[in-house]
C-alpha positions in Angstrom: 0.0 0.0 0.0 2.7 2.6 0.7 5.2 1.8 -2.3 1.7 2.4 -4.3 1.5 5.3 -2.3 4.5 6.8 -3.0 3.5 5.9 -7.1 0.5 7.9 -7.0 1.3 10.9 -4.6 4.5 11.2 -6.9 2.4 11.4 -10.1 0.5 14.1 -7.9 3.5 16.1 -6.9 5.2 16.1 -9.7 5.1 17.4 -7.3 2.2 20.0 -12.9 -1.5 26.0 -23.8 -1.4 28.3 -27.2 -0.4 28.4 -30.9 -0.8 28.4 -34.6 -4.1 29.8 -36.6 -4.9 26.6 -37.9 -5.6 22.8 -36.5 -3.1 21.3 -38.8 -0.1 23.7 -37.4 -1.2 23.5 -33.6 -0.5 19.3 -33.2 3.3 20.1 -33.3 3.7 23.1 -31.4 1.7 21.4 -28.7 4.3 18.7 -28.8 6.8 21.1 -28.7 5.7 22.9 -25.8 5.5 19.3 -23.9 8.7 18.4 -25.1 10.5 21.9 -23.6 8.2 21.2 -20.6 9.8 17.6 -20.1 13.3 19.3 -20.8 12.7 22.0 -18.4 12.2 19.1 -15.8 14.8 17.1 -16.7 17.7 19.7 -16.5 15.3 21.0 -12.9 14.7 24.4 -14.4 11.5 25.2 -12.6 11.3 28.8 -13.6 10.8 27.8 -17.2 8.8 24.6 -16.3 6.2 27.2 -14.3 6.4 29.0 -18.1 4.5 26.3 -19.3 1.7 25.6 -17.1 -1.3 27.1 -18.0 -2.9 30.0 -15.2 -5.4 27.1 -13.4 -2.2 25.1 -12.4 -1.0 28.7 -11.1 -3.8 29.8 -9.3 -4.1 25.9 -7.7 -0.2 27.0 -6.4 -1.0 29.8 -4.9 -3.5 28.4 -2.8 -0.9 26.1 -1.6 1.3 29.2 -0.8 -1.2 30.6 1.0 -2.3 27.6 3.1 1.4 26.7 3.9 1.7 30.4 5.1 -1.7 31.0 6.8 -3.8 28.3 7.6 -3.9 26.2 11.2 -4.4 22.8 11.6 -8.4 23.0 11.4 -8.1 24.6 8.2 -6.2 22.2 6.7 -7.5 19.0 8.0 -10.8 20.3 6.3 -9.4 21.5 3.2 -8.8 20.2 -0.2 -6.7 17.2 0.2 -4.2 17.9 -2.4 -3.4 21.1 -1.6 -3.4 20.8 2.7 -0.5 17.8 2.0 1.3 19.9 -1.0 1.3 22.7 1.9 2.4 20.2 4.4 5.6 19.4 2.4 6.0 22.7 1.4 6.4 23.9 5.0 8.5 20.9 5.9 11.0 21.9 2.7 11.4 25.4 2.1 11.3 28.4 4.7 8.9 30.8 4.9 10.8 33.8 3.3 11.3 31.4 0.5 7.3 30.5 0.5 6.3 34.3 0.7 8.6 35.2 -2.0 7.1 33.2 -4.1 4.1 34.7 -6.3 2.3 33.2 -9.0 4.6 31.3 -11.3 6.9 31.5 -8.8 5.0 29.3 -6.7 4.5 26.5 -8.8 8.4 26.5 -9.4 9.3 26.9 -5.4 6.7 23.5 -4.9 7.7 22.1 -7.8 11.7 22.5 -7.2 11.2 21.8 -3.2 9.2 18.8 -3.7 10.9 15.8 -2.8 9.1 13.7 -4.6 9.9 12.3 -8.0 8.1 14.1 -11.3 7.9 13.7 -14.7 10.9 11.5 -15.8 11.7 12.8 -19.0 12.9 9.5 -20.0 9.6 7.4 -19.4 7.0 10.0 -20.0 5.7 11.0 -23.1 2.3 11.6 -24.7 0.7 10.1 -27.7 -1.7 11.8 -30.6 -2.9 15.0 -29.9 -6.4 16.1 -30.6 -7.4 19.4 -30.7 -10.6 20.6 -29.3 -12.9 23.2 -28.1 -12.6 25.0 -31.7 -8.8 25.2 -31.3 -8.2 26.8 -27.6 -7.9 23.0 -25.8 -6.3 20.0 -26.6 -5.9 16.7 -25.2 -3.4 13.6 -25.5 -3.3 10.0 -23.8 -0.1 10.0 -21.3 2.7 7.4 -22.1 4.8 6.1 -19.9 7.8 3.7 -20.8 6.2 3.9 -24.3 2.7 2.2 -23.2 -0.3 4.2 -23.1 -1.9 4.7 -20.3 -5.2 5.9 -18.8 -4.6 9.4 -18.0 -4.8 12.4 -20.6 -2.6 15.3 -20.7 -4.2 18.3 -21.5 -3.7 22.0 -23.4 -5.1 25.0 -23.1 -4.3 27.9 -25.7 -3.1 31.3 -23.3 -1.3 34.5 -24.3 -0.8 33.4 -27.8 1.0 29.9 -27.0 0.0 26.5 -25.9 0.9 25.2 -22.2 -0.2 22.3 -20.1 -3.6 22.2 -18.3 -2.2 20.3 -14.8 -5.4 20.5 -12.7 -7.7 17.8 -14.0 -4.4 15.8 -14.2 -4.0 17.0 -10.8 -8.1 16.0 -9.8 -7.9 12.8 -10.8 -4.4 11.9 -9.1 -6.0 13.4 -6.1 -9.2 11.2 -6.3 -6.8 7.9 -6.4 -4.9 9.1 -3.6 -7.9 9.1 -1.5 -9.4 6.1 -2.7 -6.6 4.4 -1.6 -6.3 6.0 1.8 -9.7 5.9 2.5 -10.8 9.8 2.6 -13.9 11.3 1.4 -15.2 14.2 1.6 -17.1 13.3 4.5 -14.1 12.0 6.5 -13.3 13.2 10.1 -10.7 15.8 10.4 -9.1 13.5 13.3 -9.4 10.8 11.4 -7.6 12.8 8.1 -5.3 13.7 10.9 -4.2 9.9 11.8 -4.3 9.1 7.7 -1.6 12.1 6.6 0.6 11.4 10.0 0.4 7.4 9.3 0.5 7.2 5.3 2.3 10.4 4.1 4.8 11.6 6.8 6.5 8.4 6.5 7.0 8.5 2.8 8.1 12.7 3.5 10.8 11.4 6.4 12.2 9.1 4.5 12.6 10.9 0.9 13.9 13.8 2.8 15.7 12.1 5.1 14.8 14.4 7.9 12.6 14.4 11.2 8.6 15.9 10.9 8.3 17.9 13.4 4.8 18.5 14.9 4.7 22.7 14.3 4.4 21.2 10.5 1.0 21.6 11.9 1.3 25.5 12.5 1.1 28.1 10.3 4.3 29.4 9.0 3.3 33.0 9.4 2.4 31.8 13.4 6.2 31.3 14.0 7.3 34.5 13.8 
């Protein structure tokens, strides 16, 4: 359970588009803006990785900023699962200078860079056929990894004139895995959420970053001033 743990909260935290007038010349700059994605990651240049997430994946950041700075333990024991644990390891990685520093793009590349949990390996992950939708402004294409398609879709949005990756339904769907396979709902107890993140995902946290949780993970960051 927690090596398929680790599998599926990696995919999460990876750590997470725009282009030509017509269909026909959008296909390959979608690719191309995956494939500088995927090189971005693999050389762990964050700032030009958070380039190339579209503003939803941004925004979703930010409110992991803001919950790592700001909110108590009630707040995030109730709050969106995905982005209470991504503030959890933020909090436990980075200080809080770094976390306040770091505004919108910024963000995504701070979590994404601090994360010790493995992303995108640029070696295994690729994607197959795009299709282009929504009258050009979307895009979609199956995810491949170790060059077998799989059951997740990687998707495009068209913003400021170029194409970049839609993360948060990529994101969603990780997230609804996640809890199936700890057991959460919507409807769950925060003490027993509580007992679930300190008995599934501080272990895996510990051990990737090879350092002690301490229990003012718990507190806001802006609290321990």
């Amino acid at each position: 359970m927690t090596r398929r743990l680790v599998s599926v909260a990696a995919f999460l935290l990876i750590a997470l588009c725009g282009g030509a007038s017509a269909q026909t010349g959008d296909a390959p700059e979608i690719r191309a803006s995956f494939d500088s994605y995927r090189a971005a990651v693999g050389k762990g240049d964050w700032a030009e990785a958070a380039e190339l997430v579209d503003a939803e994946a941004v925004a979703a950041f930010e409110r992991v900023r803001d919950a790592a700075l700001h909110a108590d333990k009630a707040e995030l024991l109730r709050g969106e699962f995905w982005i209470s644990t991504a503030a959890l390891v933020l909090r436990h990685v980075a200080t809080a200078d770094e976390i306040e520093a770091a505004r919108g793009r910024a963000a995504y590349a701070l979590a994404s860079r601090a994360s010790p949990f493995p992303t995108i390996d640029p070696g295994v992950i690729d994607i197959g056929p795009v299709r282009i939708a929504d009258g050009g402004v979307a895009a979609t294409a199956p995810i491949v990894h170790n060059g077998q398609r799989t059951d997740y879709v990687m998707r495009f949005v068209r913003e400021d004139g170029r194409w970049r990756i839609a993360w948060s339904p990529l994101f969603a769907n990780a997230t609804v895995e996640i809890e199936t396979q700890l057991g959460i709902t919507p409807r769950t107890p925060a003490d027993v959420r509580e007992i679930v993140i300190e008995r599934d995902m501080f272990p895996i946290l510990r051990d990737r970053t090879r350092r002690e949780i301490s229990q003012s993970i718990w507190q806001p960051l802006k609290a321990r001033r």
